[in-house]
Backbone as a printed PyTorch tensor [residue, N CA C, xyz], in Angstrom:
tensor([[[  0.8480,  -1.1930,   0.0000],
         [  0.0000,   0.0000,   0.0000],
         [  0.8840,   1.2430,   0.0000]],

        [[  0.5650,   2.3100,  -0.9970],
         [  1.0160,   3.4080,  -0.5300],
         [  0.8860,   4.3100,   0.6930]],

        [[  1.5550,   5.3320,   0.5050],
         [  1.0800,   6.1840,   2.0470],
         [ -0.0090,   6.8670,   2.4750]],

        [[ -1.0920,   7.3010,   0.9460],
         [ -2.5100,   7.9480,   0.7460],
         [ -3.4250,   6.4480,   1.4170]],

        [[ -2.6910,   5.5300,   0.9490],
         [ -4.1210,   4.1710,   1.2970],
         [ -3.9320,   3.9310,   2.9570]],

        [[ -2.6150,   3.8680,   2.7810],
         [ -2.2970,   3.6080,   4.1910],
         [ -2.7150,   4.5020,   5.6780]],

        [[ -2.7290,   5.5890,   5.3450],
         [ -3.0410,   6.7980,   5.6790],
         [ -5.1670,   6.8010,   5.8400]],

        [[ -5.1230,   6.3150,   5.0390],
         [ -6.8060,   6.4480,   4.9610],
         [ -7.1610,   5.1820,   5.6710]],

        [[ -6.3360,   3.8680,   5.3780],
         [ -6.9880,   2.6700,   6.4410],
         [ -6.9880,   3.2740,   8.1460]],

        [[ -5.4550,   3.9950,   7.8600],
         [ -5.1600,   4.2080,   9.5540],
         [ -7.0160,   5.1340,   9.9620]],

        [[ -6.8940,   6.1370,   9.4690],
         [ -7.8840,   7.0020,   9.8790],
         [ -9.4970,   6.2880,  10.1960]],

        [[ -9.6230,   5.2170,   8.8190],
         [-10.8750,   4.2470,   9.3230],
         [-10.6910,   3.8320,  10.6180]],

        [[ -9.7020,   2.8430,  10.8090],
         [ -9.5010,   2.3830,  12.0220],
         [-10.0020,   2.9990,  12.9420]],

        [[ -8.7730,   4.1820,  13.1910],
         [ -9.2330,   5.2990,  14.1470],
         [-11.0980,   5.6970,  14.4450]],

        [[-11.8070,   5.8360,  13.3670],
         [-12.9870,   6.5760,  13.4950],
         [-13.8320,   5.3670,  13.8270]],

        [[-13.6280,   4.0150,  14.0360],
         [-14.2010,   2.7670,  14.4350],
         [-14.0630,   2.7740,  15.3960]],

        [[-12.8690,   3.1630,  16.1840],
         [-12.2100,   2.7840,  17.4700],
         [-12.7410,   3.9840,  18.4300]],

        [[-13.0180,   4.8710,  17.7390],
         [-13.6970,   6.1610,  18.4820],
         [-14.9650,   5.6720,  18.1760]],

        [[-15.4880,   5.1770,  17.7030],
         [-17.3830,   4.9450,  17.4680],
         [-17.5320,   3.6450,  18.8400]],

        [[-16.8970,   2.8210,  18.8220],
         [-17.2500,   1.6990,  19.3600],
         [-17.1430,   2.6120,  20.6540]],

        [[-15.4770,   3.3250,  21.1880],
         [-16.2430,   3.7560,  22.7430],
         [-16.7500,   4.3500,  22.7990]],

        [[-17.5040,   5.3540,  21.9820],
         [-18.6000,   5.6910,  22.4560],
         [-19.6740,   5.1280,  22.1620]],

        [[-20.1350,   4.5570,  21.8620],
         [-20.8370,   3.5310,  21.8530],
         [-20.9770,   1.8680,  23.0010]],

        [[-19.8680,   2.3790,  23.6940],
         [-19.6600,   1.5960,  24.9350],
         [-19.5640,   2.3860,  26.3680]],

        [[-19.4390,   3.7510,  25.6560],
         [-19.6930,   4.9740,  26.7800],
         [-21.5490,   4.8560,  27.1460]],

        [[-22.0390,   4.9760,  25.9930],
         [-23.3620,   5.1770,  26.0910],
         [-24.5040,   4.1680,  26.2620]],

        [[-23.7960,   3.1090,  26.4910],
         [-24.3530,   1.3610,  26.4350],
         [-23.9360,   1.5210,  27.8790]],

        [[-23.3130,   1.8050,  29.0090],
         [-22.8230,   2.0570,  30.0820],
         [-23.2570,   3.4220,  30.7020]],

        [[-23.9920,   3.9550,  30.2270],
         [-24.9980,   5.1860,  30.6670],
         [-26.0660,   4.8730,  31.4020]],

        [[-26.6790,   5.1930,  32.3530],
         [-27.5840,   4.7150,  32.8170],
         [-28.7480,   6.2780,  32.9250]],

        [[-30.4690,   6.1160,  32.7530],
         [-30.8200,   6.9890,  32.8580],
         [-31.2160,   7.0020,  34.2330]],

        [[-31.0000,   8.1340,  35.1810],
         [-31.6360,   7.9710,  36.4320],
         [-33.0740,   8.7800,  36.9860]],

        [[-33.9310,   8.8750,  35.7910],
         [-35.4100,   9.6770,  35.9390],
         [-36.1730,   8.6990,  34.8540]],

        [[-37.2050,   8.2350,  35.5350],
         [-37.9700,   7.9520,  34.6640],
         [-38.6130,   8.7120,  33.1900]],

        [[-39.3170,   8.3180,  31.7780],
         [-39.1490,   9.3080,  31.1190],
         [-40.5450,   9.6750,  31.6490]],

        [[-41.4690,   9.4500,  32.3640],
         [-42.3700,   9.9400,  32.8140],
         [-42.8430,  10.5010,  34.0420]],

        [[-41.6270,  10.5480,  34.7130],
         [-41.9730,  11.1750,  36.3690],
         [-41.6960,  12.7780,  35.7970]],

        [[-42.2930,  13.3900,  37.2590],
         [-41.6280,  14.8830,  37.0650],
         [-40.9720,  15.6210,  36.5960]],

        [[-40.1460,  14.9560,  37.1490],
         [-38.1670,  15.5770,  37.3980],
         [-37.8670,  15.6190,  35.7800]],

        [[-38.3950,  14.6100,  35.3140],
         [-38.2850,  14.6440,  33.3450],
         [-38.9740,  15.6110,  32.8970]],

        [[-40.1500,  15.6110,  33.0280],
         [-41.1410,  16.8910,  32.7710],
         [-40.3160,  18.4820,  32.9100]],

        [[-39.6890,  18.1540,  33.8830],
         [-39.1410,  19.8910,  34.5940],
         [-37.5790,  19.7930,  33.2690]],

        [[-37.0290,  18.6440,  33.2520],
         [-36.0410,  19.0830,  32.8410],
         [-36.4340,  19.2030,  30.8340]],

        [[-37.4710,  18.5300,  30.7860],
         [-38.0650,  19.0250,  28.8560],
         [-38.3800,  20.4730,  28.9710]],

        [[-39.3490,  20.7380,  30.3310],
         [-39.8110,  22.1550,  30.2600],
         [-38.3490,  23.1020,  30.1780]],

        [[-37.2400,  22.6420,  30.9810],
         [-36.0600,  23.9250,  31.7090],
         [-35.5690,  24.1640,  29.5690]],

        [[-35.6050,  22.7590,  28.8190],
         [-34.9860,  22.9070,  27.4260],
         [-35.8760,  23.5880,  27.0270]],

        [[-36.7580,  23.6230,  26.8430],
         [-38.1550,  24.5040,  25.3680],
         [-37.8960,  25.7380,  26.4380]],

        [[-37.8570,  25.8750,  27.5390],
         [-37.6350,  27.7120,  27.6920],
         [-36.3050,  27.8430,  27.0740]],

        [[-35.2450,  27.6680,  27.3310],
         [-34.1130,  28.0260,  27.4790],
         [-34.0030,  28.0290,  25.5290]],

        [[-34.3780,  27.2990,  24.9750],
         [-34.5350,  27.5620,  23.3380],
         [-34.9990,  28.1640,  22.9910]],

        [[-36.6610,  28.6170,  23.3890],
         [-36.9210,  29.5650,  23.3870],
         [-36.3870,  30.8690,  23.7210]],

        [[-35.9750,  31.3260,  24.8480],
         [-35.1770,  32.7560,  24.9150],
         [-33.6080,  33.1260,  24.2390]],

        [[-33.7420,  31.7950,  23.8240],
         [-32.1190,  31.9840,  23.0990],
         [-32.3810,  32.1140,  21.7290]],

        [[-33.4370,  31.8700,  21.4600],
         [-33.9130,  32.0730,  19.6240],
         [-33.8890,  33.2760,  19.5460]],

        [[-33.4150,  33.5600,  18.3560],
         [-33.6980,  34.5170,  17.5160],
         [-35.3650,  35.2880,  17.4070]],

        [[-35.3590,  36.6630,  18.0310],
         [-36.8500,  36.8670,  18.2020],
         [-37.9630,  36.5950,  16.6910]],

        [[-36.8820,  36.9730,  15.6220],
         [-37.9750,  36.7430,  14.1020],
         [-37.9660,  35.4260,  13.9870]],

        [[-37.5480,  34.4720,  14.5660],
         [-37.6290,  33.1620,  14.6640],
         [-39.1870,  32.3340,  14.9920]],

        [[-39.0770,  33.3570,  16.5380],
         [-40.1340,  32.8700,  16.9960],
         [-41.1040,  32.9220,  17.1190]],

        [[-41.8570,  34.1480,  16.3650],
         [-42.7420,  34.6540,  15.5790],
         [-43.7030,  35.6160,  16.5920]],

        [[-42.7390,  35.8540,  17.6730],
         [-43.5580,  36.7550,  19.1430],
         [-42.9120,  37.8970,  18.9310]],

        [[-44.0220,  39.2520,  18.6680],
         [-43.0890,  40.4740,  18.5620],
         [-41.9360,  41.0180,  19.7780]],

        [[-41.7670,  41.9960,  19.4010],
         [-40.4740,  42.7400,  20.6450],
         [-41.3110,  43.1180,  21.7250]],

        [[-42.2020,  43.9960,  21.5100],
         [-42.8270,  44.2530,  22.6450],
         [-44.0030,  43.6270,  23.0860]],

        [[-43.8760,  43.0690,  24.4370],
         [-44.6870,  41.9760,  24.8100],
         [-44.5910,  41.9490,  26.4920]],

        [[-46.1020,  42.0190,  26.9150],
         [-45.6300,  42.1230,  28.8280],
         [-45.0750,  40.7190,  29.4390]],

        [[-44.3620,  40.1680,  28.2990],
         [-43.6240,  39.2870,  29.4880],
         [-42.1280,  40.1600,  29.9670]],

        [[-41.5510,  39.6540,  30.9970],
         [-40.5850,  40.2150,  31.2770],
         [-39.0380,  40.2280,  30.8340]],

        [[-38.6470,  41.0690,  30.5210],
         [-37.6580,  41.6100,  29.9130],
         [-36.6440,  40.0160,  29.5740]],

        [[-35.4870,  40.0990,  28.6410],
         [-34.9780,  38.3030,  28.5780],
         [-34.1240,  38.3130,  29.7250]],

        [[-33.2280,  39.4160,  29.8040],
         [-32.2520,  39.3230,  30.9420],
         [-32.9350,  38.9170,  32.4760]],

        [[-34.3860,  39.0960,  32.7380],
         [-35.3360,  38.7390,  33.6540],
         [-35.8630,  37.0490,  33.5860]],

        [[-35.9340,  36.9850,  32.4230],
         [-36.2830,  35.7420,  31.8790],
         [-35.5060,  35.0210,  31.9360]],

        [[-34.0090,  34.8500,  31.8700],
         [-32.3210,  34.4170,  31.7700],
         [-32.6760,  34.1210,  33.1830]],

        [[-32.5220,  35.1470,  34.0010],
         [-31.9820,  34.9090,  35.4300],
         [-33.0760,  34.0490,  36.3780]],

        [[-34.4430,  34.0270,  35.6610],
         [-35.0490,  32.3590,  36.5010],
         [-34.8530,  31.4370,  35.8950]],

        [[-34.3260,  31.5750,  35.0760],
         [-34.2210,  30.2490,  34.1840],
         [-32.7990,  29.7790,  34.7370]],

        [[-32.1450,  30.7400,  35.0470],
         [-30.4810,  29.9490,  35.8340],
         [-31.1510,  29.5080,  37.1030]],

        [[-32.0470,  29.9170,  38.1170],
         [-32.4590,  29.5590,  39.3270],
         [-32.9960,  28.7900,  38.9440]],

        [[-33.8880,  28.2680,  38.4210],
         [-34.7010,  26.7160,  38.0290],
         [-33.6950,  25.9360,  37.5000]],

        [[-32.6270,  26.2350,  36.7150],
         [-31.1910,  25.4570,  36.4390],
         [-31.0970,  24.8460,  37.6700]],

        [[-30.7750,  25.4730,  38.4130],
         [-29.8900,  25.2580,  39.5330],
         [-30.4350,  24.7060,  40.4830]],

        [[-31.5920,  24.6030,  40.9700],
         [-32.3010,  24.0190,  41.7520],
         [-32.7780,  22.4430,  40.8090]],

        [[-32.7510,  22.2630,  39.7320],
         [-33.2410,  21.1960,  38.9900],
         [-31.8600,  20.9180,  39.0640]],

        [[-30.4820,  20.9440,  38.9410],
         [-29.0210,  20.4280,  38.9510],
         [-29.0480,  19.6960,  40.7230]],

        [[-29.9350,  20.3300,  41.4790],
         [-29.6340,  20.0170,  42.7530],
         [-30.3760,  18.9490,  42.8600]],

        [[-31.2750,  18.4640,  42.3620],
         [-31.7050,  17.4750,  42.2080],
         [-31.5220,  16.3650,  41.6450]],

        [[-30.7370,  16.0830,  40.4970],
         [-29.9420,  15.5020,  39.6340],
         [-28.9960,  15.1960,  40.3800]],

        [[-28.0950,  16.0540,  41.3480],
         [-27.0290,  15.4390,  41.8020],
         [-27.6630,  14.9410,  43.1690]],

        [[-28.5490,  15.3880,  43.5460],
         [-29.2990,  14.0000,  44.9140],
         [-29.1520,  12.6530,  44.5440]],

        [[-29.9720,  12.6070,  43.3040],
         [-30.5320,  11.2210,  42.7890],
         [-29.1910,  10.5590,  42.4180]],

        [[-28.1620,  11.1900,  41.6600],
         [-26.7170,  10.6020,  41.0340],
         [-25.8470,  10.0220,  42.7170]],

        [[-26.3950,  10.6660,  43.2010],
         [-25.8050,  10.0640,  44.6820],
         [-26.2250,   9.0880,  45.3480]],

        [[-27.3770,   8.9440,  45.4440],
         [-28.2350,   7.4640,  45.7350],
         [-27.8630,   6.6240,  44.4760]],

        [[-27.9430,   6.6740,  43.4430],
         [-27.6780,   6.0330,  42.1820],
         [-26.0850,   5.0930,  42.6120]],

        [[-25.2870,   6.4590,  43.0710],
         [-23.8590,   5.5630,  43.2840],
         [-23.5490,   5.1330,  44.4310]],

        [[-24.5640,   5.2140,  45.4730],
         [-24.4100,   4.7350,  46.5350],
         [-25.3130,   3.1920,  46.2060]],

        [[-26.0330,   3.2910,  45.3900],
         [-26.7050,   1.9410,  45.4070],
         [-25.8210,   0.9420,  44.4440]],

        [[-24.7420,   1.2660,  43.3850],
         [-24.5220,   0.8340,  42.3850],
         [-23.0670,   0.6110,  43.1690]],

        [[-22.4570,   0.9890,  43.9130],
         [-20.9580,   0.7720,  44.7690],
         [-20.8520,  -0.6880,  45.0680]],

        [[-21.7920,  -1.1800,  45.1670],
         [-21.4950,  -2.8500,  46.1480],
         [-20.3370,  -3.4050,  45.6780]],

        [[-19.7800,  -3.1320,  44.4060],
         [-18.7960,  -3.9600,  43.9920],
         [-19.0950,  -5.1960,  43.4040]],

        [[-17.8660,  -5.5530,  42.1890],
         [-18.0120,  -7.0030,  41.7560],
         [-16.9480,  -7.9880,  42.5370]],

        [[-17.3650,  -9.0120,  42.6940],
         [-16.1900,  -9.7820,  43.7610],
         [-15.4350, -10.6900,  43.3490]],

        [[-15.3790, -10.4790,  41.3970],
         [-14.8300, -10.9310,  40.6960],
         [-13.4060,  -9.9010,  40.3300]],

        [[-14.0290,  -8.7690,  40.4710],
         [-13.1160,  -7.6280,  40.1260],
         [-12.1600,  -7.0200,  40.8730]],

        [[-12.9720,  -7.2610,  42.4810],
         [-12.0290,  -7.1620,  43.7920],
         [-11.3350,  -8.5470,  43.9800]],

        [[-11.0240,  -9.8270,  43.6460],
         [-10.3380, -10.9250,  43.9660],
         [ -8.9960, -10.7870,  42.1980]],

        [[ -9.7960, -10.3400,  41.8430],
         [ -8.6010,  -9.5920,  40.6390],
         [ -7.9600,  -8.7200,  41.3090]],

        [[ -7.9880,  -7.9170,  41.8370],
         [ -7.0170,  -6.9490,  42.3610],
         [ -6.5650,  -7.2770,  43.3690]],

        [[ -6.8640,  -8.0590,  44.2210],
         [ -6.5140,  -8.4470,  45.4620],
         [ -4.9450,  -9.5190,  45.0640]],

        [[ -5.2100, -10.3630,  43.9260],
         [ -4.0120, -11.0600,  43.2440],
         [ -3.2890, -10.2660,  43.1800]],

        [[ -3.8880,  -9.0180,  42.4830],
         [ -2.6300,  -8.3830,  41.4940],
         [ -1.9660,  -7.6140,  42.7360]],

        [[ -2.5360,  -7.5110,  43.9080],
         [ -1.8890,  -7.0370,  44.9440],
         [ -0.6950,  -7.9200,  45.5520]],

        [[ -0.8410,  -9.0170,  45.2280],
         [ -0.1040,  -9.6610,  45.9500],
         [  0.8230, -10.4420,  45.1250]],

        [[  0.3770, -10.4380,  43.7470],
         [  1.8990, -10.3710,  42.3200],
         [  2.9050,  -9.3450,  42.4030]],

        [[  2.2920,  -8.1490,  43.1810],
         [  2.8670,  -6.7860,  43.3230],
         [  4.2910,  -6.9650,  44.3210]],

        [[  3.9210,  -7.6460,  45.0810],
         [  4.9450,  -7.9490,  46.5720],
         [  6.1230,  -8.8330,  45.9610]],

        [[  6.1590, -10.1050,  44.7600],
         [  6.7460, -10.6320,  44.5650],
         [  8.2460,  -9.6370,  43.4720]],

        [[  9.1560, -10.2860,  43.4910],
         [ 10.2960,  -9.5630,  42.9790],
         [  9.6170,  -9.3620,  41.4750]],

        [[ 10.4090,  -8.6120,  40.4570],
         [  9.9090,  -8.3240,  39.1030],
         [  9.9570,  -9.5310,  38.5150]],

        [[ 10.9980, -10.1320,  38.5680],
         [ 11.8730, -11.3890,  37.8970],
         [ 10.5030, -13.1110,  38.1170]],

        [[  9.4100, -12.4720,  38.9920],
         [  8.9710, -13.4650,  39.2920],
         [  7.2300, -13.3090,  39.2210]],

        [[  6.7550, -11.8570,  39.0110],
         [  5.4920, -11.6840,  38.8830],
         [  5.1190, -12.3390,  37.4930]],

        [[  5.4140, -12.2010,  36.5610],
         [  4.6500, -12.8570,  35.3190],
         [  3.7530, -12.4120,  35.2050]],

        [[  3.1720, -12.9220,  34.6380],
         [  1.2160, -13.3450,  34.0340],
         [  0.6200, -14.2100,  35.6030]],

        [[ -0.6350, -14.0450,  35.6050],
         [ -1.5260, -14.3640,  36.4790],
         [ -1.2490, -15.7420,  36.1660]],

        [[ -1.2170, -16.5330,  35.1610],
         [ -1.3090, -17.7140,  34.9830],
         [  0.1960, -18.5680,  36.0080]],

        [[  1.3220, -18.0120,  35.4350],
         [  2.7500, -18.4310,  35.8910],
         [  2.6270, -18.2180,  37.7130]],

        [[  1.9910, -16.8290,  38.0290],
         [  1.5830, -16.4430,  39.4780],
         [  0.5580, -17.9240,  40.2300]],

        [[ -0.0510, -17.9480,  39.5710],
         [ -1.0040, -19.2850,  40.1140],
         [ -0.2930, -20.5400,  40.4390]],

        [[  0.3150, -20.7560,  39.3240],
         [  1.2330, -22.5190,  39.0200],
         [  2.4610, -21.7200,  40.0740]],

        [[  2.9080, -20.8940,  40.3190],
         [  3.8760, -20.8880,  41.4840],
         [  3.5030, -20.8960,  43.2660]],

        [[  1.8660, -20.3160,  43.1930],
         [  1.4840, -20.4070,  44.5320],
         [  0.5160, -21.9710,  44.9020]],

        [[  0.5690, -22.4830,  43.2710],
         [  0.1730, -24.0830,  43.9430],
         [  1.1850, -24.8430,  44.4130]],

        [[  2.3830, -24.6980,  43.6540],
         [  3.7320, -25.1830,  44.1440],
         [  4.2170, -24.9590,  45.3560]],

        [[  4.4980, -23.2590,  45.8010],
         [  4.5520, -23.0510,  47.1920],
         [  3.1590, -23.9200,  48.2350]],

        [[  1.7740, -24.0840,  48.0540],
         [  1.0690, -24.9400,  48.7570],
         [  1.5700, -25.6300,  49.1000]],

        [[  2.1610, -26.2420,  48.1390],
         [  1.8770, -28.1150,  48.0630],
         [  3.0760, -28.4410,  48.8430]]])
């Protein structure tokens, strides 16, 4: 292959290898609001305002003058309903990881090895496999 083909496989690669994690980012996402409780409701409503005041006024087909209150008025509850709806989000993300912490005890007896491959000289840690066949030997 030349360096144009070669160059273009590399870049496929690359844009596969970036699709799959994210795609393993987002397969590993979890939603923590139902799409029908409240807390969902508040956070569709906090988007259609916040698009709304950020549009373009000939956009949105509501003239300039109008008794709602001014945008910079409009901006600044819309950061307080931000912010009080963020405070809520991070309640729930906290129960979420307090419930989801238990641990795998497959994943902690993996590390617990590799803790203790760690102690052995360099010359003698290996692979988990060589680590095993040497601590059946020391058993036996």
């Amino acid at each position: 292959m030349n360096d144009l083909s070669t160059r273009r496989y590399k870049e496929t690669l690359d844009k596969e290898k970036q699709l799959r994690r994210k795609w393993a980012a987002h397969e590993q996402s979890q939603e923590i609001f139902d799409p029908s409780s409240a807390e969902m409701a508040q956070l569709q409503g906090l988007n259609l305002k916040l698009m709304d005041l950020c549009a373009d006024p000939t956009r949105t087909g509501k003239s300039e003058v109008s008794e709602a209150p001014s945008s910079r008025k409009q901006l600044t509850k819309l950061r307080n309903e931000i912010r009080t709806t963020l405070a809520n989000i991070d309640k729930k993300l906290e129960t979420v990881d307090a419930e989801s912490n238990v641990g795998d005890p497959v994943v902690e007896a993996a590390k617990r090895d590799a803790r203790e491959r760690m102690k052995l000289p360099v010359h003698l840690r290996g692979s988990a496999v060589i680590y095993e066949t040497l601590m059946d030997s020391k058993r036996s």
